[in-house]
PDB file of N, CA, C and O in Angstrom, chain B, residues numbered from 101:
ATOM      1  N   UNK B 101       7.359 -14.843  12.487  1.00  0.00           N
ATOM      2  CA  UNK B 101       7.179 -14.023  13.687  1.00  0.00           C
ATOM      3  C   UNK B 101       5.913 -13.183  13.551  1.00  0.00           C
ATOM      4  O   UNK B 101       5.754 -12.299  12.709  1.00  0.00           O
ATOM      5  N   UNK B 102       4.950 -13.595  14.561  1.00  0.00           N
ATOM      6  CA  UNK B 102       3.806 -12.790  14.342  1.00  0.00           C
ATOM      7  C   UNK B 102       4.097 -11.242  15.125  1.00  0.00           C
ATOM      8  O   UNK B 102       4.759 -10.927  16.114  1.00  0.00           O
ATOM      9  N   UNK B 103       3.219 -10.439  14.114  1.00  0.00           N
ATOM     10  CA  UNK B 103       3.537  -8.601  14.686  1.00  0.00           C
ATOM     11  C   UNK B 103       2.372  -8.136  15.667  1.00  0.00           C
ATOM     12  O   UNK B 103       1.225  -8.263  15.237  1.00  0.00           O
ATOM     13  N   UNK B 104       2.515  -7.717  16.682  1.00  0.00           N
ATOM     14  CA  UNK B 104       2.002  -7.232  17.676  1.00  0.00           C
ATOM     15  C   UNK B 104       1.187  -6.382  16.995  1.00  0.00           C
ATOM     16  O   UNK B 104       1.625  -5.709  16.061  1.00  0.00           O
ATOM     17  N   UNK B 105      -0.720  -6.299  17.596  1.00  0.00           N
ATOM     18  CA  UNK B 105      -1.002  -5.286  16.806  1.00  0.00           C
ATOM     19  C   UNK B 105      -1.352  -4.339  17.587  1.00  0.00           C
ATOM     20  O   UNK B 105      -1.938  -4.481  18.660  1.00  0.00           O
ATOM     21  N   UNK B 106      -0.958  -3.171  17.010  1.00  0.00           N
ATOM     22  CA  UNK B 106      -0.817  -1.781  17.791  1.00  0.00           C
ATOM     23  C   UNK B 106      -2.167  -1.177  18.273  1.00  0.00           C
ATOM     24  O   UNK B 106      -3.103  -1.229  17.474  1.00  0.00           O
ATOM     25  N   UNK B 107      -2.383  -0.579  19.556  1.00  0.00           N
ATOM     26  CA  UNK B 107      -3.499   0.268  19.496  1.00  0.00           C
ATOM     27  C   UNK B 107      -3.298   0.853  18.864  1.00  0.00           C
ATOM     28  O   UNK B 107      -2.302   1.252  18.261  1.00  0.00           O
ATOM     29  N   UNK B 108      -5.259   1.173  18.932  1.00  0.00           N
ATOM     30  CA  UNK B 108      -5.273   2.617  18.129  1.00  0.00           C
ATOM     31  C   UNK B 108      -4.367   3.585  18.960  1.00  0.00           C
ATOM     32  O   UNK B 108      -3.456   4.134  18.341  1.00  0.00           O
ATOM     33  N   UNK B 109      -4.499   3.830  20.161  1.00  0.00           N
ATOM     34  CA  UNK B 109      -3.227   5.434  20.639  1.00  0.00           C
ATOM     35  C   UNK B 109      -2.312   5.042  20.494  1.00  0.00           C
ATOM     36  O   UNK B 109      -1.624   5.358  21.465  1.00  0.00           O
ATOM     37  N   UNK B 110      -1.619   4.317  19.627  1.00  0.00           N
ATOM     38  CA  UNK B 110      -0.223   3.533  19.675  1.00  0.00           C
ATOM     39  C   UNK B 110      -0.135   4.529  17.929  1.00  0.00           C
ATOM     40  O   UNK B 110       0.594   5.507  17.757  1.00  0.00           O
ATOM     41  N   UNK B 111      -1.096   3.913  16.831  1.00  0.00           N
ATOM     42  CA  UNK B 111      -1.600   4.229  15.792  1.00  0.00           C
ATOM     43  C   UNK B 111      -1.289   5.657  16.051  1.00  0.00           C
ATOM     44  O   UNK B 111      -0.265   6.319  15.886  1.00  0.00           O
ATOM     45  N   UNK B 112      -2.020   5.830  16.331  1.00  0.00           N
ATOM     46  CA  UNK B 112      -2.331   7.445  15.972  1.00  0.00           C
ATOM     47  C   UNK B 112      -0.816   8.370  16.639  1.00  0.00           C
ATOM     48  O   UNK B 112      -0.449   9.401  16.075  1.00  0.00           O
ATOM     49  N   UNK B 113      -0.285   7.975  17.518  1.00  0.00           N
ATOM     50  CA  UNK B 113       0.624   8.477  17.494  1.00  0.00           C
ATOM     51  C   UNK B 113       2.059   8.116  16.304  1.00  0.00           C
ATOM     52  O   UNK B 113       2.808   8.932  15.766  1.00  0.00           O
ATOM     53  N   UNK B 114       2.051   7.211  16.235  1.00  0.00           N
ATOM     54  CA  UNK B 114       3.010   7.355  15.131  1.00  0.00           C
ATOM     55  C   UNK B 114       2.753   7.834  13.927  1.00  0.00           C
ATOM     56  O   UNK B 114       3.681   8.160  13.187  1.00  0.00           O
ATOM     57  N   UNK B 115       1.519   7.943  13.571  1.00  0.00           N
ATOM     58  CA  UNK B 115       0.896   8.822  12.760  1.00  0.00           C
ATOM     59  C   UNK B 115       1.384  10.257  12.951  1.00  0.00           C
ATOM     60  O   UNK B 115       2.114  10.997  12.291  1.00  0.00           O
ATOM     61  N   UNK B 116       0.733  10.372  14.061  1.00  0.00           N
ATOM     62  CA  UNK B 116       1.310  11.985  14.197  1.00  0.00           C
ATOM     63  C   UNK B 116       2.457  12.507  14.106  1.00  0.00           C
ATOM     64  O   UNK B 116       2.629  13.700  13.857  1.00  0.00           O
ATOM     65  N   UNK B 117       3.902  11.194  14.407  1.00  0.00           N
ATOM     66  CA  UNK B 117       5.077  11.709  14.432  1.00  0.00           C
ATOM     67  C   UNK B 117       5.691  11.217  13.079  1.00  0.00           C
ATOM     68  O   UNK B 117       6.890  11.401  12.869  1.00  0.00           O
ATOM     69  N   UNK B 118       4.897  10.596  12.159  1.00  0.00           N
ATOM     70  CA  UNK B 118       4.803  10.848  10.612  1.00  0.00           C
ATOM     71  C   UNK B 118       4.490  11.891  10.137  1.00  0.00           C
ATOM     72  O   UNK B 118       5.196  12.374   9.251  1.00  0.00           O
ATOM     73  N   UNK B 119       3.169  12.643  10.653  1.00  0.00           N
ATOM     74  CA  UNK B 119       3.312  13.880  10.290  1.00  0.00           C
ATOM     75  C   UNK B 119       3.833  15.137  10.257  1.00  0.00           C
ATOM     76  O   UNK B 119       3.992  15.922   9.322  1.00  0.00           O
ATOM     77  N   UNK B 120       4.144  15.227  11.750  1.00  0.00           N
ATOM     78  CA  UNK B 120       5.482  16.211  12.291  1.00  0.00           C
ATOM     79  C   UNK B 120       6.891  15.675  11.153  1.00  0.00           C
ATOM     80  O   UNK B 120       7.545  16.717  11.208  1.00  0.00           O
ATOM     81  N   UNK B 121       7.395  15.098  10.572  1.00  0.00           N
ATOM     82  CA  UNK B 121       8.122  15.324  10.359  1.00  0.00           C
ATOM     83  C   UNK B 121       7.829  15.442   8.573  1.00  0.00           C
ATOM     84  O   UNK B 121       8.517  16.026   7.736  1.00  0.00           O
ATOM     85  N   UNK B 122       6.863  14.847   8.433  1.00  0.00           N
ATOM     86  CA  UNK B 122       6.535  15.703   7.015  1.00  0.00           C
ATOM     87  C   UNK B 122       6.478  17.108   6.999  1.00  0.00           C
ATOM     88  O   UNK B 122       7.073  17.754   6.136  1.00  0.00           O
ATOM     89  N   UNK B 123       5.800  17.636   7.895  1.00  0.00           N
ATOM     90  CA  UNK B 123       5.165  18.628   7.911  1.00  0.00           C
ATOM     91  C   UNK B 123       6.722  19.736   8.259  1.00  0.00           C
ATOM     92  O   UNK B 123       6.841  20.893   7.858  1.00  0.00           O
ATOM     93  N   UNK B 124       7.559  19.106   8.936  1.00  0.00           N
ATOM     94  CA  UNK B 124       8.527  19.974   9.242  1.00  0.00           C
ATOM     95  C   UNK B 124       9.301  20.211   7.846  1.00  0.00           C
ATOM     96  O   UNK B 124       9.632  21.311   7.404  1.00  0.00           O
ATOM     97  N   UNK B 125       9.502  19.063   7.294  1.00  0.00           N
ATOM     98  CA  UNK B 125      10.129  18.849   5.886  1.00  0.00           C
ATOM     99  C   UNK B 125       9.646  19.701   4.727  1.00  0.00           C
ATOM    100  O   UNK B 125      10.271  20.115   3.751  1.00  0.00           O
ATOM    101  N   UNK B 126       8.690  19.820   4.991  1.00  0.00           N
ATOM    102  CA  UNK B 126       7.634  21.130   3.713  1.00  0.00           C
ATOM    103  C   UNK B 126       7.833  22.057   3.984  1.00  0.00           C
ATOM    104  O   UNK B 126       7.795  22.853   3.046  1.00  0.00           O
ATOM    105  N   UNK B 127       8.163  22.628   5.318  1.00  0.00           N
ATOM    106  CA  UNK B 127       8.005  24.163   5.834  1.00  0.00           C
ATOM    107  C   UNK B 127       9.603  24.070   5.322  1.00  0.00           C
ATOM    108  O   UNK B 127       9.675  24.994   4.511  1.00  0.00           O
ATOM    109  N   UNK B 128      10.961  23.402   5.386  1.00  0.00           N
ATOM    110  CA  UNK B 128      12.035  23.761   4.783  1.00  0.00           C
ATOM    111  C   UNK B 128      12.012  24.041   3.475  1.00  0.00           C
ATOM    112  O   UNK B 128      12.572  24.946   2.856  1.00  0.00           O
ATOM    113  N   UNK B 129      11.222  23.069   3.067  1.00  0.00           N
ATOM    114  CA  UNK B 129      11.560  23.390   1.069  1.00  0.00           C
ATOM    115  C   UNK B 129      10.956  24.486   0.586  1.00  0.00           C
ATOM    116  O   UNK B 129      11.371  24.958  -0.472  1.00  0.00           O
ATOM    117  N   UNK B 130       9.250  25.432   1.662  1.00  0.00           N
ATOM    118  CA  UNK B 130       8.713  26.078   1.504  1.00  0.00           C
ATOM    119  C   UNK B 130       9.772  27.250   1.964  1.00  0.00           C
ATOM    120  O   UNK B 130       9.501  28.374   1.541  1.00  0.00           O
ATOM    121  N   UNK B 131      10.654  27.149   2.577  1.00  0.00           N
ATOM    122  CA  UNK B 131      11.477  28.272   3.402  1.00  0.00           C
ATOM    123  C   UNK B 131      12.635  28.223   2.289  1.00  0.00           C
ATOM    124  O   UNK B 131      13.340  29.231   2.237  1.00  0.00           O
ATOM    125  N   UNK B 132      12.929  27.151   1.368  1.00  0.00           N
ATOM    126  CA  UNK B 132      13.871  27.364   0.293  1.00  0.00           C
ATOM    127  C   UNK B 132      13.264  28.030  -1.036  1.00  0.00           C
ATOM    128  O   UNK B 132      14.012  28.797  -1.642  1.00  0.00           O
ATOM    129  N   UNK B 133      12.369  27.874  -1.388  1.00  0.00           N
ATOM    130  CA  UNK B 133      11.568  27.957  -2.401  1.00  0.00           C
ATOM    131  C   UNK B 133      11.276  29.920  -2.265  1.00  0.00           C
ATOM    132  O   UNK B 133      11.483  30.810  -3.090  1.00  0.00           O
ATOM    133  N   UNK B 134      10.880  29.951  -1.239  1.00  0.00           N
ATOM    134  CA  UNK B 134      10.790  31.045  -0.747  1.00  0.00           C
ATOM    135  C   UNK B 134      11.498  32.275  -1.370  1.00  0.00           C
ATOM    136  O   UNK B 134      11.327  33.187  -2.179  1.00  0.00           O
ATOM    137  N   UNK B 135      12.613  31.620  -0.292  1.00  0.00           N
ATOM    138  CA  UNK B 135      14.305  32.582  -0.762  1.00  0.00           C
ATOM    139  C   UNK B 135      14.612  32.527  -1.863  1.00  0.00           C
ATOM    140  O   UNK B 135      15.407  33.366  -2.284  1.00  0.00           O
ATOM    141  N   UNK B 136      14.098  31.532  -2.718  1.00  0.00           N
ATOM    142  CA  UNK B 136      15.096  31.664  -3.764  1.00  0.00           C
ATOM    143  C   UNK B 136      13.889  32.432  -5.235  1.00  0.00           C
ATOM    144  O   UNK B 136      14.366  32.616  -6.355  1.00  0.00           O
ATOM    145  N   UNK B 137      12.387  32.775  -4.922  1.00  0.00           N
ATOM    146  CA  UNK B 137      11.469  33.517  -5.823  1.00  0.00           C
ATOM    147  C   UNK B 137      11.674  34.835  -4.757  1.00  0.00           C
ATOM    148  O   UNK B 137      10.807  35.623  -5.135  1.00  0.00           O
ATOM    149  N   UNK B 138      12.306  35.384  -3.753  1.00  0.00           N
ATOM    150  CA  UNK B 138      11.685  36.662  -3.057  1.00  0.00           C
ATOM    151  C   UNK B 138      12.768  37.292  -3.892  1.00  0.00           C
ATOM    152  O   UNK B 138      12.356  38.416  -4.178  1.00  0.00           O
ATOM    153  N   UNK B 139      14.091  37.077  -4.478  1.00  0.00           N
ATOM    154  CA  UNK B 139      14.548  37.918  -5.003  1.00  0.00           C
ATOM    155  C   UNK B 139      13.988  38.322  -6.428  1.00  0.00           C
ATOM    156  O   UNK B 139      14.436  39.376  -6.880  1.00  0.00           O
ATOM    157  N   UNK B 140      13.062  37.624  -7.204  1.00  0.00           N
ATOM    158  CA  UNK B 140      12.477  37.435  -8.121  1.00  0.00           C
ATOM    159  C   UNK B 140      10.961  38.588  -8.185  1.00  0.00           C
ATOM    160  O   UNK B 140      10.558  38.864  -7.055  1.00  0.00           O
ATOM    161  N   UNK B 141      10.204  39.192  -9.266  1.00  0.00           N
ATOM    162  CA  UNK B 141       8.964  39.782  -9.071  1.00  0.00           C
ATOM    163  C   UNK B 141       7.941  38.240  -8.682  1.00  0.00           C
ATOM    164  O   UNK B 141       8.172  37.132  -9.165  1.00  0.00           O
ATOM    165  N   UNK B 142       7.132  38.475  -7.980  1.00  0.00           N
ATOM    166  CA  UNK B 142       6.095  38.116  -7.612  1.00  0.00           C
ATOM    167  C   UNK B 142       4.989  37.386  -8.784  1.00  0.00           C
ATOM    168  O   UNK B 142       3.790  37.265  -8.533  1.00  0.00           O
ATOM    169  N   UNK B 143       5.402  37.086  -9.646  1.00  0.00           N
ATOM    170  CA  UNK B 143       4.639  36.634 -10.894  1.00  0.00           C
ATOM    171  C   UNK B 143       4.755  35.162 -11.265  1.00  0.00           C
ATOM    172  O   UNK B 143       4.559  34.796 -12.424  1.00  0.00           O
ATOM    173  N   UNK B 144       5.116  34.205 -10.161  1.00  0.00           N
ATOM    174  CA  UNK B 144       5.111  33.250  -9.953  1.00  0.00           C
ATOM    175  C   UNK B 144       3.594  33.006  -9.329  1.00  0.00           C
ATOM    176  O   UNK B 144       2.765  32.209  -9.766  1.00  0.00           O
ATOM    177  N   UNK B 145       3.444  33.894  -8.200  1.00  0.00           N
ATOM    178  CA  UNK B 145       2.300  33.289  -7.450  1.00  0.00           C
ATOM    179  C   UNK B 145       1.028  33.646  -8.233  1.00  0.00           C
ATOM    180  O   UNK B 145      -0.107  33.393  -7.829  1.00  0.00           O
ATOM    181  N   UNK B 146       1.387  34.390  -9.648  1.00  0.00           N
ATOM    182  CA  UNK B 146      -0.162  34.540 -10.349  1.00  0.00           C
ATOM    183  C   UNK B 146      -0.525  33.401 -11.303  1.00  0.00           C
ATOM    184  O   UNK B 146      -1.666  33.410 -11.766  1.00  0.00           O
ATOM    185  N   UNK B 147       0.215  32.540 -11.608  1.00  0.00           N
ATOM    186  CA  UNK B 147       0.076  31.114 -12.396  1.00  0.00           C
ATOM    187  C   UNK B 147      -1.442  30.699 -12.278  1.00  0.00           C
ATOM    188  O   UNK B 147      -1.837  29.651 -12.789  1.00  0.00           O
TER     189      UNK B 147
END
């Protein structure tokens, strides 16, 4: 079965909604990571 080949605005959007959901996925672990050094001193971020 031959695969249809995608435009580029075809491309680039699924790209983008590859990135949206990376990008959403980092801001959680960054929002876990977070919480779990704010109870901690700040001497993590001097590494």
């Amino acid at each position: 079965m031959k695969k249809r080949k995608l435009s580029l605005r075809e491309l680039t959007n699924e790209m983008k909604q590859e990135i949206l959901k990376d990008t959403a996925a980092l801001a959680r672990i960054e929002k876990k990571i977070e919480d779990r050094y704010a109870k901690q001193p700040r001497k993590i971020a001097a590494q």
